[in-house]
GURO-66998 format. One line per 5 residues: number of its first residue (from 0); their letters; for each residue z, y, x of N, C-alpha, C, O. Coordinates in steps of 0.2 Angstrom, whole numbers. Atoms other than C-alpha are relative to their C-alpha. Example, Ala and Ser with C-alpha at 12.3 -4.5 7.8 and 13.67 -1.06 7.14 Angstrom:
<recs>
0> as> 0:-6:4:39:-22:62:0:6:4:3:5:9 ~ -1:-6:-4:36:-5:68:3:5:-4:4:11:-1;
</recs>
This chain:
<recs>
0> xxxxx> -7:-2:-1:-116:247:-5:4:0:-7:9:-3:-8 ~ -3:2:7:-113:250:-23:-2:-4:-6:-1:-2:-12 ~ 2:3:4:-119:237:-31:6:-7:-2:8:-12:0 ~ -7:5:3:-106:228:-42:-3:-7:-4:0:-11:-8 ~ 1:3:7:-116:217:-52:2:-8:1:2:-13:-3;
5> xxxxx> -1:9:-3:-110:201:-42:9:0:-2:13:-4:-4 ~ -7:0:-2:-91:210:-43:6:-7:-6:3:-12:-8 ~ -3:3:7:-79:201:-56:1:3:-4:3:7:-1 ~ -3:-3:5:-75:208:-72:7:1:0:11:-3:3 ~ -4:-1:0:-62:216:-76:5:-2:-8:4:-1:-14;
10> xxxxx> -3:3:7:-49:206:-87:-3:3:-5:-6:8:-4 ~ 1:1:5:-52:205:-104:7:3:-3:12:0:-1 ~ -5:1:4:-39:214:-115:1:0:-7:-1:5:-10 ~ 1:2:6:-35:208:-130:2:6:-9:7:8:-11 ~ 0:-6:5:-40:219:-146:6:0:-4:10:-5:-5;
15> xxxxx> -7:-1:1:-25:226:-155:-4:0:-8:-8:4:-10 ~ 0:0:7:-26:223:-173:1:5:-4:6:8:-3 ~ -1:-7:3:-29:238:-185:5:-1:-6:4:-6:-8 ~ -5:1:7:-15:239:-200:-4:4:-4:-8:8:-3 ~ 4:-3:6:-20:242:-216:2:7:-2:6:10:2;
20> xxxxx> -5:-8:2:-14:260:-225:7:-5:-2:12:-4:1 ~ -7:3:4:-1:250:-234:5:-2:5:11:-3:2 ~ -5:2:-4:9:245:-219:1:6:7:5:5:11 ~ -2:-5:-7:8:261:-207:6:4:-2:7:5:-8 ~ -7:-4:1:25:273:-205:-2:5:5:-6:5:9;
25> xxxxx> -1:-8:-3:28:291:-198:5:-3:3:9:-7:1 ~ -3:2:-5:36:291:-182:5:2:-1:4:7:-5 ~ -9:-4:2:56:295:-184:0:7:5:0:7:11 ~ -2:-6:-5:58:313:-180:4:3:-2:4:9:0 ~ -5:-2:5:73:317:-191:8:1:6:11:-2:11;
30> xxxxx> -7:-1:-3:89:325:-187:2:-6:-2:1:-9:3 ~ -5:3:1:98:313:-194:-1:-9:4:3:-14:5 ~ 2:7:-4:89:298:-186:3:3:11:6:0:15 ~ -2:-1:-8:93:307:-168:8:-2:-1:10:-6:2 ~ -8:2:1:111:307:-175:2:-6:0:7:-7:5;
35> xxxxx> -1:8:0:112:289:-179:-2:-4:8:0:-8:11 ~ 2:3:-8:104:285:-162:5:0:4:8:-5:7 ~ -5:-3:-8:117:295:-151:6:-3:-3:10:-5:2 ~ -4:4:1:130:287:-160:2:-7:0:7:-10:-1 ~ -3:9:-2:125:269:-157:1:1:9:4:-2:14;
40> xxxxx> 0:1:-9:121:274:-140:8:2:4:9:-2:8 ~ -6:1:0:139:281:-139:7:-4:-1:13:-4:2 ~ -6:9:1:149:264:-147:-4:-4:6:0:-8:8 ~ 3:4:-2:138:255:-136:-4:-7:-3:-6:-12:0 ~ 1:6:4:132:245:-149:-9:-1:0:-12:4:1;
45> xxxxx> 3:3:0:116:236:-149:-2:1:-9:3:1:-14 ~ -1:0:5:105:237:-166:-6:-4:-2:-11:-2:1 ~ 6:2:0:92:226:-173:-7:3:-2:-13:1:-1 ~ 6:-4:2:82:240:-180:-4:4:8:-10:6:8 ~ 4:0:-7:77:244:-161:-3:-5:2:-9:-7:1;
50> xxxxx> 2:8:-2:78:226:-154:-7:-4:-2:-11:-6:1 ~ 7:3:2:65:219:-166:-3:3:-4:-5:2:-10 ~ 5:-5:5:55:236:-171:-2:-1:-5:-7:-5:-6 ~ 0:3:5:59:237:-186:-3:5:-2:0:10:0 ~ 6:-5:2:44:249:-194:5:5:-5:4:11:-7;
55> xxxxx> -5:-6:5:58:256:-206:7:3:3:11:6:0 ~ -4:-5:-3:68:263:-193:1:6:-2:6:8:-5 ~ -1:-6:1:65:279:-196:2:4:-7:4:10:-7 ~ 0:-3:5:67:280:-214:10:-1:0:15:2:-2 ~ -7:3:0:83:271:-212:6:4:5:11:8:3;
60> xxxxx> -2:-4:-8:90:278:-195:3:9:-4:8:13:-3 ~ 0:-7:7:88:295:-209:6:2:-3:10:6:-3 ~ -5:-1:5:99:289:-220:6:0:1:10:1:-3 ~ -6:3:-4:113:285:-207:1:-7:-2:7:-8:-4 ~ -2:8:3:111:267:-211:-5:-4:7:-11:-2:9;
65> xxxxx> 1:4:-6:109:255:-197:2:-9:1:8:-11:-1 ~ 0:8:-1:108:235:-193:5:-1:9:1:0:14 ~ -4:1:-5:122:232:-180:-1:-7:3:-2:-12:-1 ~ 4:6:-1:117:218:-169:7:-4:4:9:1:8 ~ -6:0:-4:132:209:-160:-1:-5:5:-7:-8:5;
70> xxxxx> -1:6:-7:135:196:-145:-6:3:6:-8:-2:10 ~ 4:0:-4:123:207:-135:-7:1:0:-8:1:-6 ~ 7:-3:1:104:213:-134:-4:-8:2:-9:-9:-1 ~ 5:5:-3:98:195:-125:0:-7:-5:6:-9:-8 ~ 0:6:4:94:179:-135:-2:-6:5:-6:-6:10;
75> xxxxx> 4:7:-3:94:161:-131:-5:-3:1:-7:-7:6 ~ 6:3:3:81:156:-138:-7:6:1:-7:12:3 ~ 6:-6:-2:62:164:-138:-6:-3:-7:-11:-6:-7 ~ 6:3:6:55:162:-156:-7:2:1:-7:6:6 ~ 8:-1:-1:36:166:-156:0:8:-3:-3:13:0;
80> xxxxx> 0:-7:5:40:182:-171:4:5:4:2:11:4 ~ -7:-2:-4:54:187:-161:-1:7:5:-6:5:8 ~ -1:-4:-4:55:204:-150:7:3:3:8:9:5 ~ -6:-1:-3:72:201:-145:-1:-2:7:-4:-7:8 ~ 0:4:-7:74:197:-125:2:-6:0:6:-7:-4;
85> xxxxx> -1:4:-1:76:182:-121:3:-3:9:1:-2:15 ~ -6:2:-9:88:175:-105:7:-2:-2:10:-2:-8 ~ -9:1:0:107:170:-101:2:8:-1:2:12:2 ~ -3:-7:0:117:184:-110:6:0:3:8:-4:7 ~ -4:-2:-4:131:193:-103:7:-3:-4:8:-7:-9;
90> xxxxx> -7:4:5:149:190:-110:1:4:-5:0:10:-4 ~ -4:-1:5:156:192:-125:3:8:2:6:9:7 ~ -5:-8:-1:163:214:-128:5:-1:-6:4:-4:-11 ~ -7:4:3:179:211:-134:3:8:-5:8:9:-8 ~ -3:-6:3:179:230:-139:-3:1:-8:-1:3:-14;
95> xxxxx> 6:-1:5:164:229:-150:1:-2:-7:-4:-3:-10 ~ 0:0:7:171:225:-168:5:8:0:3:12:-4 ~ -2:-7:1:183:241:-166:-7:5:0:-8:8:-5 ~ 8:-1:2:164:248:-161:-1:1:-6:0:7:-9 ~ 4:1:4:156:244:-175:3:1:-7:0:2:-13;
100> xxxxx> -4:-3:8:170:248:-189:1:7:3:3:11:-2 ~ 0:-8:-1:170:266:-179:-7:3:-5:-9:8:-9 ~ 7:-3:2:154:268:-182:-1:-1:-8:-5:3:-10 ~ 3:-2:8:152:262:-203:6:6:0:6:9:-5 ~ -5:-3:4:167:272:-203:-3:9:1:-2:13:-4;
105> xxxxx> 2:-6:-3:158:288:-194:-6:1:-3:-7:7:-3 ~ 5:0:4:142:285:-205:0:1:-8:-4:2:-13 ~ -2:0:7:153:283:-221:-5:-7:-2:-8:-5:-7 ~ 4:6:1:144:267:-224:2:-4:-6:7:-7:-5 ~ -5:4:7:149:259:-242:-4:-8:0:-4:-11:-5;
110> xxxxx> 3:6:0:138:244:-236:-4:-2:7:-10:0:8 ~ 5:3:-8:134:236:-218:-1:-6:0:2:-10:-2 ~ 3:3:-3:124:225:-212:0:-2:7:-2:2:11 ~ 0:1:-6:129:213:-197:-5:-5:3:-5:-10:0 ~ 3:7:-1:118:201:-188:0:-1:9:3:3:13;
115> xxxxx> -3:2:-7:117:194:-169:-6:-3:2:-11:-4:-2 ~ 6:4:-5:104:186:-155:5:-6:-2:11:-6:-4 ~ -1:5:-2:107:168:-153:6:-2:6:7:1:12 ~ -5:2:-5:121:161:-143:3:-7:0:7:-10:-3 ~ -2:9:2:119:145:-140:4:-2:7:5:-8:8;
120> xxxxx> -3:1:-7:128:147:-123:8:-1:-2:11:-5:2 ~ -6:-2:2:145:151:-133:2:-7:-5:-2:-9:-10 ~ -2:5:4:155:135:-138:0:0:-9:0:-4:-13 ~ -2:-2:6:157:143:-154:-8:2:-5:-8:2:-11 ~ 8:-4:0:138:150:-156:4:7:-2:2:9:-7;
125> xxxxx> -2:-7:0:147:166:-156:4:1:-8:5:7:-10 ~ -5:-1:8:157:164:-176:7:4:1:9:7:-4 ~ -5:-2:-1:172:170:-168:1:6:0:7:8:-1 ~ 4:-7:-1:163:189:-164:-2:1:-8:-1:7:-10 ~ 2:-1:7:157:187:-183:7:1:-3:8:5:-7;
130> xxxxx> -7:0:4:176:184:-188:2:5:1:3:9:-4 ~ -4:-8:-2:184:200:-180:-6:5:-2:-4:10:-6 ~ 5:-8:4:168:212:-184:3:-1:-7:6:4:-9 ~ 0:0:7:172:206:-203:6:3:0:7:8:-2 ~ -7:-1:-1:191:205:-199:2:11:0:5:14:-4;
135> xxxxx> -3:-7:-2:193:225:-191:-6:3:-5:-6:8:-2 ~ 5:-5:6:179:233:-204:4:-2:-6:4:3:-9 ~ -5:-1:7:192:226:-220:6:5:3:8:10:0 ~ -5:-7:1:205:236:-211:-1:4:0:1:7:-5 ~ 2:-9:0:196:253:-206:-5:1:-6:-4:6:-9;
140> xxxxx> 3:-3:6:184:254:-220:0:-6:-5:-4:-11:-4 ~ -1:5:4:191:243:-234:-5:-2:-6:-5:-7:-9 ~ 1:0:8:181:249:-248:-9:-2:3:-12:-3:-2 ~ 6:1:-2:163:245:-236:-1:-8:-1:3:-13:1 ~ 0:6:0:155:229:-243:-4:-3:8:-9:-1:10;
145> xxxxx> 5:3:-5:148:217:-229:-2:-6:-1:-1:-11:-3 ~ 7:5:0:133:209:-227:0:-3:7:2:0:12 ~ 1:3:-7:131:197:-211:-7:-3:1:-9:-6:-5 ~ 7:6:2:114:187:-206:3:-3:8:6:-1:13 ~ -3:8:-7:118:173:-192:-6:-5:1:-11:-7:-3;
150> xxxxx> 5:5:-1:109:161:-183:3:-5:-2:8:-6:-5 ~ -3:4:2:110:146:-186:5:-6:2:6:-11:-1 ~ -5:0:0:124:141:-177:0:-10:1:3:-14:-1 ~ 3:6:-2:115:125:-168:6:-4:2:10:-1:5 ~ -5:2:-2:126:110:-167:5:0:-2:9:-5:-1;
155> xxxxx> -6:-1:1:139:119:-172:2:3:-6:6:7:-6 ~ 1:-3:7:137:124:-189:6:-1:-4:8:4:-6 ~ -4:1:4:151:116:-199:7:5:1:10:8:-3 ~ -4:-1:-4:164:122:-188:0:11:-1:4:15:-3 ~ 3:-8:1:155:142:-189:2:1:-4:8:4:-5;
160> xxxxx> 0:-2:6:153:141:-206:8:0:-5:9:3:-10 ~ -8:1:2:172:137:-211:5:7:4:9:10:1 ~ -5:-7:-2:179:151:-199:-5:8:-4:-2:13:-4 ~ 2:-5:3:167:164:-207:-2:1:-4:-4:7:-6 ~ 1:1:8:166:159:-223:9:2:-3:9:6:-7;
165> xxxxx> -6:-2:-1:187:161:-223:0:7:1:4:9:-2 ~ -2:-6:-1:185:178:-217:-4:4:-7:-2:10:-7 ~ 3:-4:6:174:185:-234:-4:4:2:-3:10:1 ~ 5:-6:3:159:193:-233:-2:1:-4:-1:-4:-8 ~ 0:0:8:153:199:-247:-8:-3:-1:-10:-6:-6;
170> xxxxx> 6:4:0:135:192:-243:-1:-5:8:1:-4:14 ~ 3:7:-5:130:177:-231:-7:-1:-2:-10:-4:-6 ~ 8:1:-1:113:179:-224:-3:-4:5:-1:-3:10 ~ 5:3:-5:101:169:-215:-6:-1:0:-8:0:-6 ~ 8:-1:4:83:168:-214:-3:-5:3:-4:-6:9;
175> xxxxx> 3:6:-1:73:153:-215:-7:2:3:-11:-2:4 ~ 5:-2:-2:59:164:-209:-8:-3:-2:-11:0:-6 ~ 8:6:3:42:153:-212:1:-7:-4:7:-9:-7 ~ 1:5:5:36:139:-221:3:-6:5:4:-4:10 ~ -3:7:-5:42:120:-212:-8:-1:3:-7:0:9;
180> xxxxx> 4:2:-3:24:117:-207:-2:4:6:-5:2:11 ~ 0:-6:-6:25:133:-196:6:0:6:8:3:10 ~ -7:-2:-6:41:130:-187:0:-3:7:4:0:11 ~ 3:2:-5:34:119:-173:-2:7:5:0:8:11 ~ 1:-6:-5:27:135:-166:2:7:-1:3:11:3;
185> xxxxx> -5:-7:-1:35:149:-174:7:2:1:9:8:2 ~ -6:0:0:52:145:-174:3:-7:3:6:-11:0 ~ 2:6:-3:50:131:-162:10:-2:3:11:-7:6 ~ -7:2:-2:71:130:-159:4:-1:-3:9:-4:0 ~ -3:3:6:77:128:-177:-2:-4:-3:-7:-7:0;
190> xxxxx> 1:6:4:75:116:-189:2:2:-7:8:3:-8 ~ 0:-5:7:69:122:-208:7:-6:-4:12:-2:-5 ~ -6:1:4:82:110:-216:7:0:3:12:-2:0 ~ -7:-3:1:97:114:-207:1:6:-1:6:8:-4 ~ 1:-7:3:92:132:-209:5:0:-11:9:3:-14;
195> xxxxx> -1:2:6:95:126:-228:8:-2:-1:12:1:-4 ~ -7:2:0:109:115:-225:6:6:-1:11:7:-5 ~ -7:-3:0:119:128:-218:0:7:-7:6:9:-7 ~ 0:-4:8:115:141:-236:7:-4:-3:13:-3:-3 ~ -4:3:3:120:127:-245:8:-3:3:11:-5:-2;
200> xxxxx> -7:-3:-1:137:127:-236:2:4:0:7:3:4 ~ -4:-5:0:143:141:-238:2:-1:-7:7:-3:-8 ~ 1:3:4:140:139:-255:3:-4:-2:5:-3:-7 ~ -5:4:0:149:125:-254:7:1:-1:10:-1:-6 ~ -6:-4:0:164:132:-248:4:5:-3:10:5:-4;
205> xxxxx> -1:-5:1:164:147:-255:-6:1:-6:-12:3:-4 ~ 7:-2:6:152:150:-273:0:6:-2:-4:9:-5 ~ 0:-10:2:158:170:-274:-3:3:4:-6:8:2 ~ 2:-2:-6:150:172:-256:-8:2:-3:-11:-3:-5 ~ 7:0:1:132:179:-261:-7:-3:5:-11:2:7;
210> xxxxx> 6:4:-5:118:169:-250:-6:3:0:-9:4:-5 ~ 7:-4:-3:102:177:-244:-4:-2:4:-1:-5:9 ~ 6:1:-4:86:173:-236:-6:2:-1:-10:2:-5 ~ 7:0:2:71:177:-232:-5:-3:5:-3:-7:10 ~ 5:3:-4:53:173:-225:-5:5:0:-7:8:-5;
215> xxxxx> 4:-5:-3:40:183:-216:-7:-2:-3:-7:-8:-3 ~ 7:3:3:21:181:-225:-4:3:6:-2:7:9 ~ 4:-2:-6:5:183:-213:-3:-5:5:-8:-5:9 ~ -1:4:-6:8:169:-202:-5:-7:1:-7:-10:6 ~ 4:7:1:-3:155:-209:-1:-3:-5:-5:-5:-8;
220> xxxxx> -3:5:7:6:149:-223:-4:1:-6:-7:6:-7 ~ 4:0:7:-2:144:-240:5:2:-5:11:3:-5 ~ -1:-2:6:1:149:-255:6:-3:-2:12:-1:-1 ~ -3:4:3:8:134:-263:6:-2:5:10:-5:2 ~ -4:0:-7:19:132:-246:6:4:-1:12:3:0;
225> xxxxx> -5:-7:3:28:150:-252:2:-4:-5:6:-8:-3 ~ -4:4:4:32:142:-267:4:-4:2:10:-1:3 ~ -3:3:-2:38:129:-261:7:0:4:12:-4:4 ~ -5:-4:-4:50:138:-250:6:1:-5:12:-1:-5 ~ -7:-2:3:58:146:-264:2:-5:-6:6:-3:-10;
230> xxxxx> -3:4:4:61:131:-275:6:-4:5:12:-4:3 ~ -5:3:-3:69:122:-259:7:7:1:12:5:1 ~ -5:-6:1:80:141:-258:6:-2:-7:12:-3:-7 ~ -6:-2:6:86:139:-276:3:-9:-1:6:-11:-6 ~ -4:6:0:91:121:-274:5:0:6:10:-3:5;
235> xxxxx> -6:-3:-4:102:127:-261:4:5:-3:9:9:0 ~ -4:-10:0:109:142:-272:0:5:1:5:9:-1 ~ 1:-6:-4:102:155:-263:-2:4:-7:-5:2:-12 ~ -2:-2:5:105:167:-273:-6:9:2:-8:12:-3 ~ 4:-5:-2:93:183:-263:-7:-2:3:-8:-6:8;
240> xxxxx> 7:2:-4:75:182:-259:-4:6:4:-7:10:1 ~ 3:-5:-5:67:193:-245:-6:-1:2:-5:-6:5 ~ 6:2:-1:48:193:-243:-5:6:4:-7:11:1 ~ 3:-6:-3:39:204:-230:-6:-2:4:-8:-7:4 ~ 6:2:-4:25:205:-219:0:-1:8:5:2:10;
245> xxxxx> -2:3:-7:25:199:-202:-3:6:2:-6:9:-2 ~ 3:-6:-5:20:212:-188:0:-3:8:5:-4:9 ~ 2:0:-5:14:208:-172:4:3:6:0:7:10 ~ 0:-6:-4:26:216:-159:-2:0:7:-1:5:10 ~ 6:-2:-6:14:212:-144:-4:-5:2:-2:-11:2;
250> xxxxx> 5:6:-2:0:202:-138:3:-5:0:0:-10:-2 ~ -3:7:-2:12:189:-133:2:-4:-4:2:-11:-4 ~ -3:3:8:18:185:-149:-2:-2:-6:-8:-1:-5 ~ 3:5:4:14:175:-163:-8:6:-3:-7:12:-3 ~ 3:-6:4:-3:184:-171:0:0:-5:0:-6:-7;
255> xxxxx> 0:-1:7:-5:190:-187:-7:-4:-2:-13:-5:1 ~ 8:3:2:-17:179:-198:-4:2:-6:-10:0:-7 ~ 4:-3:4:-18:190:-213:4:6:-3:10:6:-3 ~ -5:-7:1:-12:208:-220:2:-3:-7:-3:-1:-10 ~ -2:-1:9:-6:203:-238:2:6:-3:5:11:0;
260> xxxxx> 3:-7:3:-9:214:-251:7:1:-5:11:-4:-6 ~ -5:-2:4:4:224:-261:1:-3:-6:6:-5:-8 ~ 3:5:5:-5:215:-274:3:-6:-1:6:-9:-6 ~ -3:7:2:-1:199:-269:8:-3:2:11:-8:0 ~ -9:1:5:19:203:-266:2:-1:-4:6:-5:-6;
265> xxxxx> -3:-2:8:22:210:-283:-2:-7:0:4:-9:-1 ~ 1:7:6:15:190:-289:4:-4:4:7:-9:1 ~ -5:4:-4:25:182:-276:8:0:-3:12:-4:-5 ~ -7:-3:2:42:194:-282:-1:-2:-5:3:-7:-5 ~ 0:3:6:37:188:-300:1:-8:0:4:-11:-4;
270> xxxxx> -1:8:0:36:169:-297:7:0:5:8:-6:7 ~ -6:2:-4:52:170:-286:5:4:-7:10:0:-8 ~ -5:-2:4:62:180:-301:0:-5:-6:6:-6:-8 ~ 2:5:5:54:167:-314:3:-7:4:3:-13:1 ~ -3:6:2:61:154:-304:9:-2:3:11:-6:6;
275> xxxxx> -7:0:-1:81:161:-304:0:4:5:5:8:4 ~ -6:-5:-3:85:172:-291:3:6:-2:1:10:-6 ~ -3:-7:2:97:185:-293:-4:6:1:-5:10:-3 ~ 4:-6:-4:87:197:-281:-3:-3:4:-2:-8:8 ~ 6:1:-4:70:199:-275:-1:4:1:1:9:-3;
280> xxxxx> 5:-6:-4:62:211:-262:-6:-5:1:-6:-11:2 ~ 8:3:-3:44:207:-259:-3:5:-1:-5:7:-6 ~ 9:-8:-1:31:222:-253:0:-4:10:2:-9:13 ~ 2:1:-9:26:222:-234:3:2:3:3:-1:9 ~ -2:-2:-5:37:232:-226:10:-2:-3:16:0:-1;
285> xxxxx> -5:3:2:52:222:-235:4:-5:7:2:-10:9 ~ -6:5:-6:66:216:-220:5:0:-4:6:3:-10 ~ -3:2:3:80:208:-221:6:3:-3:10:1:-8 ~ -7:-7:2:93:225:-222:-4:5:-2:-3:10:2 ~ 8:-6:3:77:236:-229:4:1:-8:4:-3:-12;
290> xxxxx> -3:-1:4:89:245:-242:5:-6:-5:6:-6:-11 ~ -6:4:-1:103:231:-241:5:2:-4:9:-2:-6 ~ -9:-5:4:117:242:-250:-4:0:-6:0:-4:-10 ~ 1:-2:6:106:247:-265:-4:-7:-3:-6:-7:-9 ~ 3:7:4:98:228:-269:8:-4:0:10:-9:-3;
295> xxxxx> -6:4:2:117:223:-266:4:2:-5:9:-1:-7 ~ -5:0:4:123:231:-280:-2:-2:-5:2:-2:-10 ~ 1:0:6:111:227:-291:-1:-9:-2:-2:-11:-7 ~ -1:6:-1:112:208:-285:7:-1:-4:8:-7:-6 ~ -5:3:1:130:209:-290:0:1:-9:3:-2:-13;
300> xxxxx> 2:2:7:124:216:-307:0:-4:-4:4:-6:-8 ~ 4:5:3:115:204:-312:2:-6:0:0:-10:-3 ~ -5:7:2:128:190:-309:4:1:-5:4:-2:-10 ~ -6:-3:7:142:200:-320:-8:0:-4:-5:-2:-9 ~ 3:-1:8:127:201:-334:-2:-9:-3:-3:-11:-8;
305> xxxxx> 3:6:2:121:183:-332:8:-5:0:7:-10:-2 ~ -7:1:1:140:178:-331:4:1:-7:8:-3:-9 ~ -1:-1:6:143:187:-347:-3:-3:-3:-2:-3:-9 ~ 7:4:6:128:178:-355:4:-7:0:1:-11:-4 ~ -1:8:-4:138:161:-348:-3:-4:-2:-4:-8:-6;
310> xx> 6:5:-3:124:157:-339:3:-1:8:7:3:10 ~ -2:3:-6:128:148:-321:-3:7:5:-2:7:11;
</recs>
């Protein structure tokens, strides 16, 4: 009667990868991070430091600094890195740039960071929701510089990039995320040189616009491959370089294929400073708004000093 040995096993489930010391965080237990919560929860805003658990929430969330996410919590698309939802989003909140300049204004924020899911459903990819968050954040906090990171605005890029280049952020971000030989399956809905392309338009348009990009390490990519990345960046102009380590947000998701060492950041950050950028982050727990305000001011430095050098 009890004899199982014929039974079937019980699934298999798959072992959860141990992080190194150098990549673990303390859980957010901080007044100031409850604060910031109840206050997004409050605008009804949507943030990406939830959406795509961002391991520095808690330090950030602290400080009352937060990544506003707009057009919704659901994404088109379903990247592999991704732990954004994926489905048909809802409509457009039409309240949601008054939103999100309440809230830099209730935070005091002297440097936000906007960025969005996917919306490839939206004639526009959603440029129009970037123009007004920018638009009503110059009226209510004049003196708050803004950063945006955007998809890439499939199909419809030229048209994006002209209405939101027009409205002045003070940075334009996008993130090429991996090397081009990983985009087949990690980023299997873009394509690494329009990613490029659209940098180097803005840029185009506008050469005051500061440009940013980063890419996640861990995933596969060679050595020489990273390189490569950032030579095709500074042929674009990009003018910021972001280098972090990928994280795993659940079995389903791309997996991690190796921890890189703080060691081998710091050599990365140096071979990307040596070959032009204004600003490099590169450690492991480096995202794309992972102290955003305080690398923006020293990016702007460092134009005004290489401008007084008249150097390009």
């Amino acid at each position: 009667m009890n004899d199982l040995s014929t039974a079937p096993s019980p699934e298999s489930r798959p072992e959860r990868q141990r992080k190194p010391d150098w990549i673990r965080v303390k859980a957010p237990t901080t007044k100031g991070y409850s604060e910031t919560r109840k206050l997004m929860r409050g605008l009804k805003l949507n943030t990406v430091c939830e959406e795509a658990a961002c391991p520095n929430i808690g330090e950030c969330w602290t400080k009352k600094h937060a990544t506003v996410m707009i057009l919704g919590d659901t994404c088109t698309r379903a990247c592999a890195f991704c732990n954004v939802k994926t489905g048909m989003p809802g409509r457009v909140d039409q309240d949601e740039p008054a939103h999100v300049a309440e809230a830099a204004a209730k935070m005091g924020l002297e440097h936000i960071v906007i960025t969005s899911v996917d919306r490839d459903d939206l004639p526009d990819g959603g440029a129009a929701q970037f123009v007004k968050v920018i638009e009503e954040l110059r009226r209510t906090t004049p003196s708050t510089t803004i950063e945006i990171l955007t998809p890439d605005f499939r199909g419809k890029m030229q048209a994006a990039i002209e209405a939101i280049v027009a409205a002045r952020p003070d940075v334009y971000n996008h993130n090429l995320e991996t090397v081009p030989r990983l985009y087949p399956t990690i980023r299997p809905g873009a394509r690494y040189y329009a990613s490029l392309r659209l940098l180097e338009e803005v840029k185009r348009h506008d050469p005051s616009i500061f440009t940013k990009s980063g890419i996640m390490l861990g995933l596969g990519e060679e050595r020489l491959e990273v390189h490569q990345v950032m030579d095709d960046m500074r042929c674009a102009d990009i003018d910021f370089l972001t280098m972090g380590q990928y994280l795993r947000p659940t079995p389903k998701h791309a997996e991690v294929k190796e921890f890189v060492t703080p060691q081998a950041f710091d050599a990365y950050g140096a071979i990307a400073r040596a070959k032009g950028f204004l600003q490099v982050a590169s450690t492991p727990l480096t995202r794309s708004s992972y102290h955003a305000g305080e690398d923006f001011a020293e990016m702007r430095a460092a134009r005004e000093a290489r401008l007084a050098r008249g150097q390009r």
